[in-house]
N, CA, C and O atoms as a GROMACS GRO file, in nm:
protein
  556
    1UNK      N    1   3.802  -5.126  19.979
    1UNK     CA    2   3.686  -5.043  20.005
    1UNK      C    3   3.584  -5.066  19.893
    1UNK      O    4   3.626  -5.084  19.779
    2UNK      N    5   3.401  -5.065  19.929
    2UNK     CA    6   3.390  -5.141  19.847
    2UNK      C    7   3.248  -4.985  19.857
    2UNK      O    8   3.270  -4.905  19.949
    3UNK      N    9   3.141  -4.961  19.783
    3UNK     CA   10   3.065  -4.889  19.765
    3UNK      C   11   2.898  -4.935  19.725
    3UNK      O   12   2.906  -5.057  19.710
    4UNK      N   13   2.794  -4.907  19.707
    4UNK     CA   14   2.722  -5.000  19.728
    4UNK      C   15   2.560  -4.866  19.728
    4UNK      O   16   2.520  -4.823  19.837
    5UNK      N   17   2.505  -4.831  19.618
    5UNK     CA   18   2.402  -4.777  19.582
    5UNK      C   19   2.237  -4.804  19.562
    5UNK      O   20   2.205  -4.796  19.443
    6UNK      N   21   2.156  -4.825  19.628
    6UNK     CA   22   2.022  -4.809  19.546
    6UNK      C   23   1.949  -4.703  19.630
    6UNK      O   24   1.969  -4.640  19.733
    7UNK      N   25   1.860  -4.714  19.539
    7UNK     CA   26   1.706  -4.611  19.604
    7UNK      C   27   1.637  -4.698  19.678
    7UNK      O   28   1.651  -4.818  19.659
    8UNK      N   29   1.532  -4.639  19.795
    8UNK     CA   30   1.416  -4.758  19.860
    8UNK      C   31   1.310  -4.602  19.822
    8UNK      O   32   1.302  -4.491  19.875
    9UNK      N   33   1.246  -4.664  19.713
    9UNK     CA   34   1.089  -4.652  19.696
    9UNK      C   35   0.956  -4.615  19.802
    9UNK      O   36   0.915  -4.719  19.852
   10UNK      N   37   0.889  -4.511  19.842
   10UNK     CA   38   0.805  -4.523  19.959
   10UNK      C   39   0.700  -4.400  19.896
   10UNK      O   40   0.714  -4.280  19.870
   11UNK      N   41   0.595  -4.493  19.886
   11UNK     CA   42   0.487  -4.425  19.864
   11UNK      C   43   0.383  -4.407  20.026
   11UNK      O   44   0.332  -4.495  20.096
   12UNK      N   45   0.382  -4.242  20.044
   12UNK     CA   46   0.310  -4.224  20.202
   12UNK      C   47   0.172  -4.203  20.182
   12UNK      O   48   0.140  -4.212  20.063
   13UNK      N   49   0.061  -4.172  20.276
   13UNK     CA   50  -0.051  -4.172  20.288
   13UNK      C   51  -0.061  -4.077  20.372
   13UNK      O   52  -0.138  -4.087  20.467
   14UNK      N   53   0.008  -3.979  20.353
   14UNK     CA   54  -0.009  -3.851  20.417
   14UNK      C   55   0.047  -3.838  20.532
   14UNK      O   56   0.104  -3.940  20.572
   15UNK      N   57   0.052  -3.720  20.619
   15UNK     CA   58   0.124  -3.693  20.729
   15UNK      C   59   0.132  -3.831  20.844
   15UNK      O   60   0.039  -3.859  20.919
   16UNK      N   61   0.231  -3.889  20.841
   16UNK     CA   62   0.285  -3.990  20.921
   16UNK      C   63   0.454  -4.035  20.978
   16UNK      O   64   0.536  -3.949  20.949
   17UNK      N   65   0.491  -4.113  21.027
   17UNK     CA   66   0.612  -4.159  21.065
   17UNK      C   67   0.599  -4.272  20.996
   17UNK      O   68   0.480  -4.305  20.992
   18UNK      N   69   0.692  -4.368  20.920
   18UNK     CA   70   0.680  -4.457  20.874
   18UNK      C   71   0.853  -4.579  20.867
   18UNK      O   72   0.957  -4.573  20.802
   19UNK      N   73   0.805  -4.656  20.952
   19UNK     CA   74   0.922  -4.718  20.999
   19UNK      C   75   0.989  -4.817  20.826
   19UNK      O   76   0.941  -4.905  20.755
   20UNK      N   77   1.133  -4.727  20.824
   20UNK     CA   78   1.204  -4.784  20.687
   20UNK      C   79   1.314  -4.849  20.733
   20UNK      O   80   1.414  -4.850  20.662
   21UNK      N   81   1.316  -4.914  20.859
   21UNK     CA   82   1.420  -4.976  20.943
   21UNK      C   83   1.458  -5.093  20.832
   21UNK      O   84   1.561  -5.104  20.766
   22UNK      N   85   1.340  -5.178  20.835
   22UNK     CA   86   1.365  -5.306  20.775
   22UNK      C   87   1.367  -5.271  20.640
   22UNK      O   88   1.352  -5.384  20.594
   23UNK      N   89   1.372  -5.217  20.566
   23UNK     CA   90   1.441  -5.194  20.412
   23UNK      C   91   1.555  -5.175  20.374
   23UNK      O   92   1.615  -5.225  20.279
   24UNK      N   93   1.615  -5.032  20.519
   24UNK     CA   94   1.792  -5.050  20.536
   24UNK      C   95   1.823  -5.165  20.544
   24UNK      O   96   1.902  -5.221  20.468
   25UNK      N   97   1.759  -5.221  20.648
   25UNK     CA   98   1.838  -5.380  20.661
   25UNK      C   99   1.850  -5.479  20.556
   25UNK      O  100   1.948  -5.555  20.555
   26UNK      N  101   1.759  -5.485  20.467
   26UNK     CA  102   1.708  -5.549  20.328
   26UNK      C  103   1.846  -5.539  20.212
   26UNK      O  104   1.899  -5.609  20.125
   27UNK      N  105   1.856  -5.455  20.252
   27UNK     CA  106   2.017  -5.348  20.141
   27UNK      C  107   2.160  -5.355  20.230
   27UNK      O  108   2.272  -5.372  20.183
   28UNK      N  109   2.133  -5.341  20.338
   28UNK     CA  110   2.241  -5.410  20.430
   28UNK      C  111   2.298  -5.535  20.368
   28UNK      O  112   2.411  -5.548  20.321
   29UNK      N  113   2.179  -5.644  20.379
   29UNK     CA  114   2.217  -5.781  20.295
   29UNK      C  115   2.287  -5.813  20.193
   29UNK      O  116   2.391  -5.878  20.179
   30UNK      N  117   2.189  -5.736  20.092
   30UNK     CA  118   2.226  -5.724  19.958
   30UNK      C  119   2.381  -5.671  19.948
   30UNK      O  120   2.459  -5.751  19.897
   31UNK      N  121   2.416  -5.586  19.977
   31UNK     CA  122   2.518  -5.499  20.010
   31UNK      C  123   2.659  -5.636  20.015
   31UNK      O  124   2.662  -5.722  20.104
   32UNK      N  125   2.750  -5.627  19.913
   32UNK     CA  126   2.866  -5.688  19.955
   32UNK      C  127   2.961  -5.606  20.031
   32UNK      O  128   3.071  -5.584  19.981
   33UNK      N  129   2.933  -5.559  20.141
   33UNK     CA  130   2.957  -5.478  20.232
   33UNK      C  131   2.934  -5.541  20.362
   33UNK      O  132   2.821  -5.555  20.407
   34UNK      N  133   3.042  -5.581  20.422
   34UNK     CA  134   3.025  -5.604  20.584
   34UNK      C  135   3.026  -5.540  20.734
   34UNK      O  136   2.976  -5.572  20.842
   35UNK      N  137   3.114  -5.426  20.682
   35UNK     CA  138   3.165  -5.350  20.801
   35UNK      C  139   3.136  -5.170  20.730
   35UNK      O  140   3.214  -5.123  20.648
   36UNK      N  141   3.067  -5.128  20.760
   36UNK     CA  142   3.106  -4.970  20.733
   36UNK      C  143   2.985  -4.824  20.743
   36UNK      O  144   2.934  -4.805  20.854
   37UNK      N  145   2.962  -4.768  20.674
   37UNK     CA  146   2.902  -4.692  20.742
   37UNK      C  147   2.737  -4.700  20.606
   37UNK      O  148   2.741  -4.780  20.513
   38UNK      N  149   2.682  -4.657  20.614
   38UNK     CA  150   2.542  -4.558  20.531
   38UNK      C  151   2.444  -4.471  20.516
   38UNK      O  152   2.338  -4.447  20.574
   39UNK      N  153   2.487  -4.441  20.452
   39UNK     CA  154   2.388  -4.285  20.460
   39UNK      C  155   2.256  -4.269  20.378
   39UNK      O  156   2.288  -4.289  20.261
   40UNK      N  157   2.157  -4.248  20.383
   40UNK     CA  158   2.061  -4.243  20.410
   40UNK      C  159   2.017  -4.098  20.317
   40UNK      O  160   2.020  -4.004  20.398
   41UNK      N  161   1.988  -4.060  20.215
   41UNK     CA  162   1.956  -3.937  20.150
   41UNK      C  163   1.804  -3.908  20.124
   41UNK      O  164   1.768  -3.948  20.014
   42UNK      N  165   1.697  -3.843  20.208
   42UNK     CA  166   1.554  -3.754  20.108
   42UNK      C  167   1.590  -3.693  20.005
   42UNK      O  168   1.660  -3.594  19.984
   43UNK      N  169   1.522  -3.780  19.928
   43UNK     CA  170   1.546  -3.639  19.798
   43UNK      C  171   1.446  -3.547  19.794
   43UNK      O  172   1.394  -3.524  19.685
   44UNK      N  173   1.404  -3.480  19.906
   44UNK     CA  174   1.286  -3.393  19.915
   44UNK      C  175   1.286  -3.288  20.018
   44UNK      O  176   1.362  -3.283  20.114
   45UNK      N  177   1.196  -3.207  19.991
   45UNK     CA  178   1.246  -3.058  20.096
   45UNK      C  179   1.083  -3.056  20.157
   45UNK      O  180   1.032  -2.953  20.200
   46UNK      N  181   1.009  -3.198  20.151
   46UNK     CA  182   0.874  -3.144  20.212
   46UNK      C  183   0.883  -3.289  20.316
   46UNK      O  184   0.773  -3.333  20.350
   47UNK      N  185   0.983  -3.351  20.358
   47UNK     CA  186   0.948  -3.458  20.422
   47UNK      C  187   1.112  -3.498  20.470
   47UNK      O  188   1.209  -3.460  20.404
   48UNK      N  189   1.123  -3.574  20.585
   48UNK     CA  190   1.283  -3.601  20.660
   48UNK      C  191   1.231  -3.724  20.705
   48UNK      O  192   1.120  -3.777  20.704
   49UNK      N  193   1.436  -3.780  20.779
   49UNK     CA  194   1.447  -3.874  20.815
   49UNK      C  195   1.490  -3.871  20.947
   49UNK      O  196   1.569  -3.782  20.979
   50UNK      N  197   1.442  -3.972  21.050
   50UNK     CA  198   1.459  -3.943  21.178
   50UNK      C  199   1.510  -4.081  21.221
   50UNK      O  200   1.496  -4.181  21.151
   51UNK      N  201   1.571  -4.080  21.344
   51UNK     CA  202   1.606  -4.174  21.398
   51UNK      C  203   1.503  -4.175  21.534
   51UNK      O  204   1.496  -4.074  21.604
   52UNK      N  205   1.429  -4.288  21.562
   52UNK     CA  206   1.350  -4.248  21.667
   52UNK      C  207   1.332  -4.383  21.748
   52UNK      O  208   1.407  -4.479  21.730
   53UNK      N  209   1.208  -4.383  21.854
   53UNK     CA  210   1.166  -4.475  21.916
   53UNK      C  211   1.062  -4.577  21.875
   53UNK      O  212   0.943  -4.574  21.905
   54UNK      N  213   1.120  -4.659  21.810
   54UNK     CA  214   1.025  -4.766  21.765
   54UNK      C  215   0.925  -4.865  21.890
   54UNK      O  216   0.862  -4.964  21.852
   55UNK      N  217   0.924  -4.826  22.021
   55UNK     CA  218   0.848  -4.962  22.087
   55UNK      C  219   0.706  -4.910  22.108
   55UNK      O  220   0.612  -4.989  22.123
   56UNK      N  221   0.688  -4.768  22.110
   56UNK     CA  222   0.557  -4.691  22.176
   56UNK      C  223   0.493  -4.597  22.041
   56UNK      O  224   0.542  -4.488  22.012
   57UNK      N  225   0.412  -4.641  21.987
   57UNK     CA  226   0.333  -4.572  21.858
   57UNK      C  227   0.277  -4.495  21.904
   57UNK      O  228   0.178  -4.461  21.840
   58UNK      N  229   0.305  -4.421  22.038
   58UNK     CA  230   0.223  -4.286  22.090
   58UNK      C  231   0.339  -4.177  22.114
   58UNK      O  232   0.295  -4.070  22.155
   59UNK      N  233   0.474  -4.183  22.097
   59UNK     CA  234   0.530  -4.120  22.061
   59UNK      C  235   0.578  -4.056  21.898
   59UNK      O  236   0.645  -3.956  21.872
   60UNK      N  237   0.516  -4.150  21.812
   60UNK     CA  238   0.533  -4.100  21.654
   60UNK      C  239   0.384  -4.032  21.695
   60UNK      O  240   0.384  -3.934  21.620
   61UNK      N  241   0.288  -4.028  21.751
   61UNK     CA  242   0.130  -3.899  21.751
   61UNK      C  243   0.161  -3.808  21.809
   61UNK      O  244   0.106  -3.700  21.791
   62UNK      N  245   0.267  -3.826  21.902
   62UNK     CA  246   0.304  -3.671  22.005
   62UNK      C  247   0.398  -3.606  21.901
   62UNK      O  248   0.382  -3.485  21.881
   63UNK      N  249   0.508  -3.680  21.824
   63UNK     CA  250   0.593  -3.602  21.753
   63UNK      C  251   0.512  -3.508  21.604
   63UNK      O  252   0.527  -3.400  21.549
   64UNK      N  253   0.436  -3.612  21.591
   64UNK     CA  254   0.326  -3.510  21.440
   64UNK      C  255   0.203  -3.398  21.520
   64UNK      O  256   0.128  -3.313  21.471
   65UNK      N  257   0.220  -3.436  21.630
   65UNK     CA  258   0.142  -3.318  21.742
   65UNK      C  259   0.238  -3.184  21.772
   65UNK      O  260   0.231  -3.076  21.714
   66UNK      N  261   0.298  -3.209  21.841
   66UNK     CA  262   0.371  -3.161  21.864
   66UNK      C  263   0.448  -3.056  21.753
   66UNK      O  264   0.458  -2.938  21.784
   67UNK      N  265   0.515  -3.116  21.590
   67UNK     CA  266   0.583  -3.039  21.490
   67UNK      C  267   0.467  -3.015  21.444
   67UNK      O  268   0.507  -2.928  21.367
   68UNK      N  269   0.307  -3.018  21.416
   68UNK     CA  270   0.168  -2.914  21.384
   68UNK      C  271   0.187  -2.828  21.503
   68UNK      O  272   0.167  -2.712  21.466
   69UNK      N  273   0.212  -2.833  21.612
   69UNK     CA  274   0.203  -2.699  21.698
   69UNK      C  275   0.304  -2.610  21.644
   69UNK      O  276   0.245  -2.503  21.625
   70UNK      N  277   0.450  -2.595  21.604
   70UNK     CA  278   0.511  -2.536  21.617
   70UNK      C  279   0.529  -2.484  21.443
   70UNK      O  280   0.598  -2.386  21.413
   71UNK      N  281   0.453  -2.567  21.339
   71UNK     CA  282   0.472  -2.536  21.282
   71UNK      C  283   0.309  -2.554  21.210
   71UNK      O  284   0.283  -2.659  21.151
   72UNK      N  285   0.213  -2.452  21.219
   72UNK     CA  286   0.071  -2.503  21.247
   72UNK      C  287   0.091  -2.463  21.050
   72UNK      O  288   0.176  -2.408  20.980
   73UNK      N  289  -0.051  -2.532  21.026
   73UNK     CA  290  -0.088  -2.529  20.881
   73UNK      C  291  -0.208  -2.414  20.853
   73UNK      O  292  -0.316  -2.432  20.798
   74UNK      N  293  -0.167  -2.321  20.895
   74UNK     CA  294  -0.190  -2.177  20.926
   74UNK      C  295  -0.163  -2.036  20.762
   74UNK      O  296  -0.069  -1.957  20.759
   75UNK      N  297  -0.269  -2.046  20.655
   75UNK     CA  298  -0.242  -2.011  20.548
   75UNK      C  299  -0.192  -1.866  20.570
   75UNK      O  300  -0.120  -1.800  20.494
   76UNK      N  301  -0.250  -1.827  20.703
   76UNK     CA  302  -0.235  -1.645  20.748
   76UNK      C  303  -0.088  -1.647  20.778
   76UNK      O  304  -0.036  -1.538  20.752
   77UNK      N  305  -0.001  -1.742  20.828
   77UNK     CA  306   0.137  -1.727  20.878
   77UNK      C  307   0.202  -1.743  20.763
   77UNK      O  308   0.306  -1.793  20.806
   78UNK      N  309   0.216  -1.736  20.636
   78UNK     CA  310   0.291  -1.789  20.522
   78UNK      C  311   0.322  -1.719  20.454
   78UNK      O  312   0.214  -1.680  20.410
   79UNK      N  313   0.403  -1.662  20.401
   79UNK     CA  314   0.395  -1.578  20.229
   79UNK      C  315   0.393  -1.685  20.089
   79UNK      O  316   0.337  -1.659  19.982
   80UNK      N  317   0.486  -1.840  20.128
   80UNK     CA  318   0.470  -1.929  20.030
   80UNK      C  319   0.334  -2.015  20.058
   80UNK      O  320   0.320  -2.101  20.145
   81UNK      N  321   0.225  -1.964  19.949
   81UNK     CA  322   0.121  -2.089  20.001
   81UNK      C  323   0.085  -2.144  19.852
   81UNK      O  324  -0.037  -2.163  19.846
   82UNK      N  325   0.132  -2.165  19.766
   82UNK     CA  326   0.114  -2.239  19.628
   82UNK      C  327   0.050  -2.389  19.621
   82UNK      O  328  -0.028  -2.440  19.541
   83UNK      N  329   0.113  -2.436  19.736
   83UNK     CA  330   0.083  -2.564  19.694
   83UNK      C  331  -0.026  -2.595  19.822
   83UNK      O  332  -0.108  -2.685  19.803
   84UNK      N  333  -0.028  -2.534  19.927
   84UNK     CA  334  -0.151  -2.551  20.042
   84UNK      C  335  -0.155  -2.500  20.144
   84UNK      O  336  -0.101  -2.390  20.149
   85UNK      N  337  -0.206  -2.540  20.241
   85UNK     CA  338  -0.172  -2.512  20.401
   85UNK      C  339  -0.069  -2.593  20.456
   85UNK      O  340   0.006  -2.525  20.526
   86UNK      N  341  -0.032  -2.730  20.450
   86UNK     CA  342   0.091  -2.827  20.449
   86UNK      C  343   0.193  -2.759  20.393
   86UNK      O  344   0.302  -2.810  20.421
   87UNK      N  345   0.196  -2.693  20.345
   87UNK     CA  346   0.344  -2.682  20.186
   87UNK      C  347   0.459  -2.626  20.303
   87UNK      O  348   0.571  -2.663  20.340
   88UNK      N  349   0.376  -2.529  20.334
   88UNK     CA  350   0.511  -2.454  20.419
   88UNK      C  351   0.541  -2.513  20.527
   88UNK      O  352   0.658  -2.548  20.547
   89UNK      N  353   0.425  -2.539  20.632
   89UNK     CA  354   0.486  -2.647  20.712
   89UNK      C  355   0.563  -2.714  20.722
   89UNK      O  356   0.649  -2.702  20.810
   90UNK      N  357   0.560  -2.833  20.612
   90UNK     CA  358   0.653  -2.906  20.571
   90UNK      C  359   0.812  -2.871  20.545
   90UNK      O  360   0.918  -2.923  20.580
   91UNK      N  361   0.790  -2.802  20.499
   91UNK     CA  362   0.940  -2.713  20.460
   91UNK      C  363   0.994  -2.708  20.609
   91UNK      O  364   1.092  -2.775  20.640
   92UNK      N  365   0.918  -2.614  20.713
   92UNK     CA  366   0.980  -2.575  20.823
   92UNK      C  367   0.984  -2.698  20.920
   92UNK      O  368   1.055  -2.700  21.021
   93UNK      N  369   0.892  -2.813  20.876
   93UNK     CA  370   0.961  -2.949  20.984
   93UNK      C  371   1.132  -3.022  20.924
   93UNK      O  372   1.243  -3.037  20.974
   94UNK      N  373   1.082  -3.044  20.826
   94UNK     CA  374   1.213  -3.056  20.704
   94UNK      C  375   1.338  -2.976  20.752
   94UNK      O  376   1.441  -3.042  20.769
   95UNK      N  377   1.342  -2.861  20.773
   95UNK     CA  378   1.436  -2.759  20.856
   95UNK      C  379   1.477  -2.821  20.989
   95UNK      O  380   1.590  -2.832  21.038
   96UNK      N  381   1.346  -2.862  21.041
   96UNK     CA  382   1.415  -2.854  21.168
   96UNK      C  383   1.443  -3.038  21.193
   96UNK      O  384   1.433  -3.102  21.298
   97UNK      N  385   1.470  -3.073  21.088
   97UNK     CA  386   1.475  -3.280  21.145
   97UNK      C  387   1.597  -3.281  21.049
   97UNK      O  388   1.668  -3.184  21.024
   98UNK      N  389   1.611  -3.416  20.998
   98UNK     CA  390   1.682  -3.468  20.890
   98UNK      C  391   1.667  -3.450  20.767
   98UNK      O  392   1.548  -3.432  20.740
   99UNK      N  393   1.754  -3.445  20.654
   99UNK     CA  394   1.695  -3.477  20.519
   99UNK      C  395   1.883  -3.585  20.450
   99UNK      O  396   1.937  -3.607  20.342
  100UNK      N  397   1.905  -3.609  20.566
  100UNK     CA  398   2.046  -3.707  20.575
  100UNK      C  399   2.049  -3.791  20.698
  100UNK      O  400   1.984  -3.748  20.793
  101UNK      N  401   2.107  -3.895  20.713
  101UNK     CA  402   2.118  -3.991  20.863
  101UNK      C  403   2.276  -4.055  20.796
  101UNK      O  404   2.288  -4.033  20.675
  102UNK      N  405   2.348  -4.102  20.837
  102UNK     CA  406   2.447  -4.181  20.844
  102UNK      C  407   2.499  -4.246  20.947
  102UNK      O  408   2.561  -4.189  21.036
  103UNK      N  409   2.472  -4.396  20.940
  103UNK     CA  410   2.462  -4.502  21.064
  103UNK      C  411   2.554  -4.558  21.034
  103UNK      O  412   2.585  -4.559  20.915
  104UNK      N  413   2.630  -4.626  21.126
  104UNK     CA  414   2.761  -4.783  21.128
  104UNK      C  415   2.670  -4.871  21.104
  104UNK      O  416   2.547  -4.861  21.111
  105UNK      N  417   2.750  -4.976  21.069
  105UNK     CA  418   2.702  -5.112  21.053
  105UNK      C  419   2.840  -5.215  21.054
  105UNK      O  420   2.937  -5.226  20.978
  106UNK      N  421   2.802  -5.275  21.161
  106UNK     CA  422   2.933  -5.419  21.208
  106UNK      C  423   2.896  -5.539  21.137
  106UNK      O  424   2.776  -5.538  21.110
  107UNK      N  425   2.955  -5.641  21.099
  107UNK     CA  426   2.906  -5.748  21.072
  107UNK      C  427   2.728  -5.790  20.964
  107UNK      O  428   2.645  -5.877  20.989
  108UNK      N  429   2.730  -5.701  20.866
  108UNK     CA  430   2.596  -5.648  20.828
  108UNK      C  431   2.493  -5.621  20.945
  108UNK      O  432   2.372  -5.640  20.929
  109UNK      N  433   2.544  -5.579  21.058
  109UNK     CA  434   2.426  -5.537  21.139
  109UNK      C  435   2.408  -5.382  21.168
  109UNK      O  436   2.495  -5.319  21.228
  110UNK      N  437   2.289  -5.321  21.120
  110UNK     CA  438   2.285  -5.201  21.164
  110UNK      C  439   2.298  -5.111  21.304
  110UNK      O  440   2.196  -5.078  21.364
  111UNK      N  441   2.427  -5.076  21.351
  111UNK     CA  442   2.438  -5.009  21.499
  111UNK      C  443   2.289  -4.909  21.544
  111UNK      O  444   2.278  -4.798  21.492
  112UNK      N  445   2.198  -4.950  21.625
  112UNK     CA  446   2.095  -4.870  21.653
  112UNK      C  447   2.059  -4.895  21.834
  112UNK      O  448   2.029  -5.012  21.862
  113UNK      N  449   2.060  -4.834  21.907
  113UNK     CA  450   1.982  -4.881  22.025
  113UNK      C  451   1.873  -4.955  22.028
  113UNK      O  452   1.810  -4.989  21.928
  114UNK      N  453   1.845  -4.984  22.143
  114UNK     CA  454   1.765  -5.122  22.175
  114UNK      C  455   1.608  -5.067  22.112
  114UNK      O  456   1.554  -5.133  22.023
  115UNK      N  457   1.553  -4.965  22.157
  115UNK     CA  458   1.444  -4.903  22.126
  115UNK      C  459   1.458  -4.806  21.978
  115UNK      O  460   1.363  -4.728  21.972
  116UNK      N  461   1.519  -4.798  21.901
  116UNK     CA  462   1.565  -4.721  21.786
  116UNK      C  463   1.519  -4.768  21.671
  116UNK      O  464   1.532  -4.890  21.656
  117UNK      N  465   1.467  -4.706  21.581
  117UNK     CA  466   1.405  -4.717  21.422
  117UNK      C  467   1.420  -4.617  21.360
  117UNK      O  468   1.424  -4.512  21.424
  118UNK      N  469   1.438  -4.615  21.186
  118UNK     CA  470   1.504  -4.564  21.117
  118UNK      C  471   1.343  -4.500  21.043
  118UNK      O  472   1.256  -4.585  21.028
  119UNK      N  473   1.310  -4.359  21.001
  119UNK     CA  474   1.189  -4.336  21.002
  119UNK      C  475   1.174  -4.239  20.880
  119UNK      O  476   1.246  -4.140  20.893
  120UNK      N  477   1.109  -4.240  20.778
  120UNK     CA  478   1.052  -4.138  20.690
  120UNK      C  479   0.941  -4.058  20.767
  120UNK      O  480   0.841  -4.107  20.821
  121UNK      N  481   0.972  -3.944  20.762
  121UNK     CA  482   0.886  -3.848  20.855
  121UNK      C  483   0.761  -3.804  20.711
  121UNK      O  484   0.824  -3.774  20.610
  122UNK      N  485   0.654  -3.799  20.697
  122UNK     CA  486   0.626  -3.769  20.584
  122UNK      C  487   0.526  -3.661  20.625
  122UNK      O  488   0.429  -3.705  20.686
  123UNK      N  489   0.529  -3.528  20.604
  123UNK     CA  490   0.490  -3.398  20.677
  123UNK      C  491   0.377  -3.336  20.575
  123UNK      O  492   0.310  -3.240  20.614
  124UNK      N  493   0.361  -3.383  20.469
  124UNK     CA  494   0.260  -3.352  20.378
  124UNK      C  495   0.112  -3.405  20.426
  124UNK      O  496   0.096  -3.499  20.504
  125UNK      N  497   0.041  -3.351  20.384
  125UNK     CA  498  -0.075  -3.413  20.393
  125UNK      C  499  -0.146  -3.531  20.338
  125UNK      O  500  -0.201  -3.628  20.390
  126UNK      N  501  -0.126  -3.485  20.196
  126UNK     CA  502  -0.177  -3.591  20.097
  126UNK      C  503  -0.022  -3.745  20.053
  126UNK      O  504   0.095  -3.752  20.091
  127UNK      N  505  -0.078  -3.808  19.992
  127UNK     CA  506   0.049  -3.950  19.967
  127UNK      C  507   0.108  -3.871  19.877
  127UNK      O  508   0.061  -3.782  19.806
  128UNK      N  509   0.241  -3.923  19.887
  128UNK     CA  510   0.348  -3.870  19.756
  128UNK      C  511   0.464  -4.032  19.733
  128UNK      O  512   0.476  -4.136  19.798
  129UNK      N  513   0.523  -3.985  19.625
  129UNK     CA  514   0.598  -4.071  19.597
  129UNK      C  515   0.756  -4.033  19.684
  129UNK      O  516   0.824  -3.941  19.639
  130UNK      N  517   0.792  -4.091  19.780
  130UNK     CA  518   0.968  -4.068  19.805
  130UNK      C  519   1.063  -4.146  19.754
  130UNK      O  520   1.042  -4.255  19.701
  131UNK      N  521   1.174  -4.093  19.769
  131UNK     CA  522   1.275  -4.129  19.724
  131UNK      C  523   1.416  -4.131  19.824
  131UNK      O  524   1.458  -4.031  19.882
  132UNK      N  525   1.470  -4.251  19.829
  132UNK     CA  526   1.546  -4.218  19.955
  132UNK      C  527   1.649  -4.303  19.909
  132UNK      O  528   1.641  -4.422  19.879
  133UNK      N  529   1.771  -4.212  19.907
  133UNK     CA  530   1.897  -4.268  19.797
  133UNK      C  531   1.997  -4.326  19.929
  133UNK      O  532   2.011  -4.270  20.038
  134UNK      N  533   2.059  -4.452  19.884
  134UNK     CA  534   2.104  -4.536  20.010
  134UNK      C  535   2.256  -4.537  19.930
  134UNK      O  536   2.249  -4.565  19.810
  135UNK      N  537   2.408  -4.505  19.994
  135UNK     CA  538   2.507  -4.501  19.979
  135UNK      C  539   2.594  -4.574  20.106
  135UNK      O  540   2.641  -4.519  20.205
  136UNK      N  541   2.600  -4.718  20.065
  136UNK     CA  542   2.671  -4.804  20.155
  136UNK      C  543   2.816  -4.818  20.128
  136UNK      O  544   2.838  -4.875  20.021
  137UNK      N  545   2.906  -4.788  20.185
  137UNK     CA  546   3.054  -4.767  20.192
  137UNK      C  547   3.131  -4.855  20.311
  137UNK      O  548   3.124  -4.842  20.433
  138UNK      N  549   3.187  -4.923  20.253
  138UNK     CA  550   3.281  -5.033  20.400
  138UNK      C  551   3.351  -5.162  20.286
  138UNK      O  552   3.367  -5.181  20.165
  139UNK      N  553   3.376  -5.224  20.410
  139UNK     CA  554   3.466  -5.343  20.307
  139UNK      C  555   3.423  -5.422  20.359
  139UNK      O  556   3.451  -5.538  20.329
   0.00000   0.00000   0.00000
């Protein structure tokens, strides 16, 4: 059994989906790891990780449509507003998505459906620096 650590670096440009498919895969490589699983860590409570539909870029506008409806940037709905109208939002998309993923991988290939991408949800408004801690485990 063999173990297998780094960070992938992602600086955002504000509220977006941002496909980190091909970076797992990048570390997949690297990875003297052939067969096993990885997990996927945000180190952040204002932004998640999703597994989604990579072929139609009008479903990542319905999904940031859609989590502003339910979670609007509304300073009157808040008691935490320190950092903006985003701050809390964020928090409550963060709640309701990922801030963990853990995928197989056969043969260094990442198990994903045909239409499937691996996604930093980034729910803030303004760019921030992320951090997304990668723990590859297999033999």
């Amino acid at each position: 059994m063999k173990q297998y650590f780094e960070d992938i670096h992602i600086k955002t440009n504000g509220q977006s989906l941002i496909d980190i498919t091909d970076k797992v895969l990048e570390l997949l490589e690297k990875a003297s790891v052939k067969n096993g699983i990885i997990n996927l860590s945000i180190q952040h409570t204002s932004a998640s990780l999703i597994v989604q539909e990579n072929a139609d870029p009008d479903v990542q506008k319905d999904l940031i449509h859609f989590f502003n409806k339910i979670a609007p940037m509304n300073l009157e709905n808040y008691i935490h507003k320190s950092e903006g109208r985003d701050d809390m939002p964020a928090h409550i998309k963060t709640a309701l998505t990922n801030t963990h993923l853990t995928l197989s991988f056969k043969n260094k290939k990442l198990i994903l459906g045909t239409w499937q991408g691996i996604y930093l949800f980034e729910h803030r408004l303004k760019p921030h620096n992320r951090i997304i801690l990668t723990h590859i485990l297999g033999d």
